[in-house]
N, C-alpha and C positions, 0 to 999 in steps of 0.2 A: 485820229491824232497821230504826226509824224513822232517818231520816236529816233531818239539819240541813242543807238543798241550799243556803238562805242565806248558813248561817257558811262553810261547805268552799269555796265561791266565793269570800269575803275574801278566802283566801289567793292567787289567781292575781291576775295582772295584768290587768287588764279595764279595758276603755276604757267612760266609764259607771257608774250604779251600777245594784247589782240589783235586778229590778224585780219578777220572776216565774220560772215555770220549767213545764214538759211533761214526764210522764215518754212516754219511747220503749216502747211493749210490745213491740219486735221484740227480738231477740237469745235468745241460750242460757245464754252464761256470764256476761257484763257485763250491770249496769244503766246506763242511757243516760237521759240529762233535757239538753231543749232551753230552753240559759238566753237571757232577755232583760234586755236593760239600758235605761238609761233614754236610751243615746245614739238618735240621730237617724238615724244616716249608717253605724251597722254592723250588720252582720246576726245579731250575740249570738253564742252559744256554746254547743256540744256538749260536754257534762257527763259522764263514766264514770269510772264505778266499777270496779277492775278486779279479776278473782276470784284473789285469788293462793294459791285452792287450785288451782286450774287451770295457771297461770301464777308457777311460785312464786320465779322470779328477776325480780322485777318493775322493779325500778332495770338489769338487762340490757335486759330487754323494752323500757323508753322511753329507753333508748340507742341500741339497733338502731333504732325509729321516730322517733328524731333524727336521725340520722347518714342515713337512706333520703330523709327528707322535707329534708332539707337541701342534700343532693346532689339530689335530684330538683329541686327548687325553681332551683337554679343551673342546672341543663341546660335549666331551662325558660326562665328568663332569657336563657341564648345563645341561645336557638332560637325566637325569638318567632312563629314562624309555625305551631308547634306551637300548637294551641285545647285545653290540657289544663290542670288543675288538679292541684293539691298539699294536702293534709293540712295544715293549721298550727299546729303545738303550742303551746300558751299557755302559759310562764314560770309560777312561782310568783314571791308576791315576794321571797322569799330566792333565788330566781335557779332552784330546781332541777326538773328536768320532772315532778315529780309531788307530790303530796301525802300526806303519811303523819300521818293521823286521830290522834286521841288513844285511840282504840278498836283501835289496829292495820292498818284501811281505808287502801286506795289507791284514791287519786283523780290524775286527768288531765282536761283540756281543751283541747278544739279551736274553732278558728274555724269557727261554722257557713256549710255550706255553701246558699246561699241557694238559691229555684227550682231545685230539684232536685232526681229521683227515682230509685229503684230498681225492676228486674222481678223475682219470685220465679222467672216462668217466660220463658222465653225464649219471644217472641209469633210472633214470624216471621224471616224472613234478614236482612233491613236488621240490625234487633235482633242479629244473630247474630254477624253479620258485626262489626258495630262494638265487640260485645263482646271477638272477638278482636282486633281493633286493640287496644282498652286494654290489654288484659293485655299482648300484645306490646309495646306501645309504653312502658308501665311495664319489663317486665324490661331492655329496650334502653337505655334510661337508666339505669338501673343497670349496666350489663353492666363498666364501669369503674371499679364499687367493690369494693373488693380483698372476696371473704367470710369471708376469718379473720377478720378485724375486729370479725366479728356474734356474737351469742352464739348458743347451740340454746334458745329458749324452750323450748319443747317435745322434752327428746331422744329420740330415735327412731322422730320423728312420724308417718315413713314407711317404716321400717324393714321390709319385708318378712320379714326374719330372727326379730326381735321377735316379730313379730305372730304367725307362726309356730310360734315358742316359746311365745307365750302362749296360742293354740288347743290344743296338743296337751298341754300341766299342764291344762288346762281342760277336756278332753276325759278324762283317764287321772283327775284327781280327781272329775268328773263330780258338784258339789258339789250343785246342784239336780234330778238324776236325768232330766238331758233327753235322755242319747247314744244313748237308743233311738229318738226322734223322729226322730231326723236323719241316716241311714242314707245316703241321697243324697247329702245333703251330704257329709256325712265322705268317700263315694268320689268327691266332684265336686271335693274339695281335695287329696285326694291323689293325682289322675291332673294337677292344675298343678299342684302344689307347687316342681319341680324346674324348670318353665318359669318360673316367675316368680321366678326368682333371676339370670334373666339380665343387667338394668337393673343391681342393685346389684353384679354382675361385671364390668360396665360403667364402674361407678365406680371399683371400687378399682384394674383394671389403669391408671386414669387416663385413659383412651380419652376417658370422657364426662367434661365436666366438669362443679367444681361454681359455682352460681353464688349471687348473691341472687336469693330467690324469693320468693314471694307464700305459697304451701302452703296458701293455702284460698281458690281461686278459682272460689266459688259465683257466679254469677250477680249475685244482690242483693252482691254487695262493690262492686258498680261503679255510679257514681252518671250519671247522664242527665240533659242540657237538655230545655230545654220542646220543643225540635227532635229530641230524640232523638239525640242526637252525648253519644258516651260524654263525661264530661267529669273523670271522678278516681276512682283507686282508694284504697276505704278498706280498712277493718278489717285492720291492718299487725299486729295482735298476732303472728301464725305468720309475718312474717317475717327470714329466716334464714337461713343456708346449705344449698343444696338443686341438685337437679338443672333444671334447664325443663322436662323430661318428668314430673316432678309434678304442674305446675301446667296443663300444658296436656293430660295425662290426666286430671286433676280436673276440670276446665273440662268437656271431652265427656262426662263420666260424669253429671255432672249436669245441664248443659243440652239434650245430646242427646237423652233418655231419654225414647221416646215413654211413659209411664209415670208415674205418681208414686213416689216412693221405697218407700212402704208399700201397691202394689198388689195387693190380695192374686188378682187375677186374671192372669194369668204368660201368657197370651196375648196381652196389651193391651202388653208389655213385649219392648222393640226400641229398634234405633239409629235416629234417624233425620238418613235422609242428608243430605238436603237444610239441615239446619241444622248438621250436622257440618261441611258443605263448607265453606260462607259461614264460620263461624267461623275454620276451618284457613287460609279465603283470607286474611281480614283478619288474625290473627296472625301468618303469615307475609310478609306484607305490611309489617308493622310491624317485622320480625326477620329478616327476610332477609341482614342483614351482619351480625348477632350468631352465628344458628347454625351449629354446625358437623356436619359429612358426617354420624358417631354420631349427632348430637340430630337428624337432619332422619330420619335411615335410621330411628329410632324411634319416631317421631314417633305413627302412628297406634297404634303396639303399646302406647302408654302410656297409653292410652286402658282398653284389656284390665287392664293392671298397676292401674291404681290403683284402678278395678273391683274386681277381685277382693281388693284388700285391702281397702276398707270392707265389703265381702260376708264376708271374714274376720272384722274387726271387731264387725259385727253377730252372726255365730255366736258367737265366742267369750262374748261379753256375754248370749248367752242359755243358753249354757252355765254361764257362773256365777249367772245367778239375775237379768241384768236388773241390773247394780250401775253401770252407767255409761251407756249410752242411755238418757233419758227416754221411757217408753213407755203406751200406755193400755188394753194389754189384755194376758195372760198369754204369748201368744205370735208380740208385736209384732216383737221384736228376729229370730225366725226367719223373716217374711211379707220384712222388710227383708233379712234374707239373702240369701232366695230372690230377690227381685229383681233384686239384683245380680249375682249367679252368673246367672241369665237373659240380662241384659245382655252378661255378656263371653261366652256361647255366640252371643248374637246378634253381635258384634263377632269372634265365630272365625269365621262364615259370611262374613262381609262385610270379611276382614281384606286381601284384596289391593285394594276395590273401595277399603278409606280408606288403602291404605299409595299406591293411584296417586292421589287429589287431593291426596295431601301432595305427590309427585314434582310432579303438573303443577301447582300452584298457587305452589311454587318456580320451577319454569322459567319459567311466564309471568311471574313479577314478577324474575327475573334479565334474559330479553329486552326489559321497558321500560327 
């Protein structure tokens, strides 16, 4: 669909007029264009389009990243000795956070954020380390916004139960004739099936609780100065109400991974320690009076857990024929699987060596 990136820009509040625009080629589900104006003195504006086949409460969705980026913005006011930045949503001019196309399209803008960059891959510990501070230091400022409040963009994003459910209709309808490929598999998910119901046992006895979370904290969501000091967490679509152990089992799964996601060599695929520690340090670092005994006790087994449900995720979507992963060859979605079933074997071998940097990386920042 061609887009009018001029007109749909009228309707926000923008300091300046419009001068130009960049589209972003990164992303999956939103299109992104980097707008300029003709002022002097500000650094223009982050333009998205938001897919509300994906996201289809999309007036909840920019409530939730009102009401985070608002509160966050005030704790950062009290706290000026905090070097973090905030997200800024840009007003329409009828006052409301989004724009609703005459085509049915939703549109959002943010204050671009100047000199600043993202790693796909986490490069080394500094890097790792400071990763985990953002993320911590994001859920810790939040830690005193109530999360009934929030909507579920996404419901049952991390549902283990779901996910589940949805492998095993996938499996018994077996609609693209794949459940013979995957023999392994099918007995690598059904010797965890029953271990990885633990975390969401955790919740409902109330033990864990729930908080505002991030729920998709890849690496590239966190933006970086020219000095490398994390400096603001984006992409808030996923967040919502959730556990910590999502978002900091996410965070290891994907940045630890000596690996690419789609490796199809399964020997090249492992944790690796050394950038697990430095991250655990700096998060904990940053979270140390937020968590509690549960989220600390689970700390590295979440790691394992959220593992194995994109590894679920992956099979199931190859089981159905490929209808939800974007892929580039016939049997991308199972090379992805294996991966990460790899991963959490490699994460059972090595599960007491990250359940103790989580203990000692706690006590050493308790005894400063």
């Amino acid at each position: 669909m061609e887009r009018n990136i001029k007109e749909i820009v009228t309707h926000f509040d923008i300091i300046g007029e419009f001068e130009g625009f960049e589209k972003n080629v990164t992303g999956h589900i939103n299109e992104s264009y980097r707008i300029h104006t003709t002022s002097k003195v500000h650094p223009g504006y982050f333009l998205q389009w938001i897919n509300n086949n994906i996201f289809k409460n999309v007036e909840g969705l920019m409530d939730n990243i009102c009401s985070v980026t608002k509160h966050l913005a005030g704790k950062l006011a009290e706290n000026l000795e905090l070097d973090f930045d905030v997200l800024e949503v840009i007003p329409c001019n009828d006052g409301k956070n989004f724009y609703l196309d005459p085509d049915g399209q939703y549109w959002r803008l943010y204050k671009f954020i100047d000199d600043a960059h993202g790693y796909n891959v986490v490069e080394n510990i500094e890097i790792a380390n400071e990763g985990g501070k953002a993320f911590g230091l994001f859920m810790s400022l939040l830690a005193d916004l109530p999360s009934n409040g929030l909507s579920e963009t996404i419901p049952n994003f991390h549902s283990i139960e779901k996910r589940l459910e949805a492998y095993k209709k996938s499996l018994k309808d077996d609609v693209a004739d794949r459940a013979n490929d995957i023999r392994e598999e099918i007995a690598f998910v059904t010797s965890r099936s029953e271990q990885m119901l633990h975390i969401p046992a955790l919740i409902k006895s109330g033990s864990l609780p729930m908080r505002i979370t991030h729920n998709d904290t890849k690496f590239n969501n966190i933006l970086f100065d020219c000095n490398d000091h994390a400096l603001c967490i984006v992409d808030l679509d996923t967040v919502m109400p959730g556990s910590i152990l999502f978002d900091f089992g996410d965070s290891i799964r994907t940045g630890a991974n000596t690996a690419n996601e789609d490796e199809q060599d399964l020997s090249k695929v492992d944790i690796n320690l050394p950038i697990y520690e430095a991250y655990t340090r700096g998060f904990i670092e940053s979270t140390r009076e937020t968590l509690c005994t549960v989220e600390i006790e689970n700390l590295a087994y979440s790691a394992r857990f959220m593992t194995f449900i994109i590894g679920l995720r992956f099979l199931t979507d190859f089981l159905n024929g490929d209808t939800y992963f974007r892929t580039s060859y016939p049997h991308h979605n199972l090379v992805r699987a294996r991966v990460q079933f790899r991963l959490v074997e490699a994460m059972e071998k090595n599960s007491e060596k990250m359940h103790s940097i989580v203990m000692q990386s706690f006590k050493k920042e308790i005894a400063q």
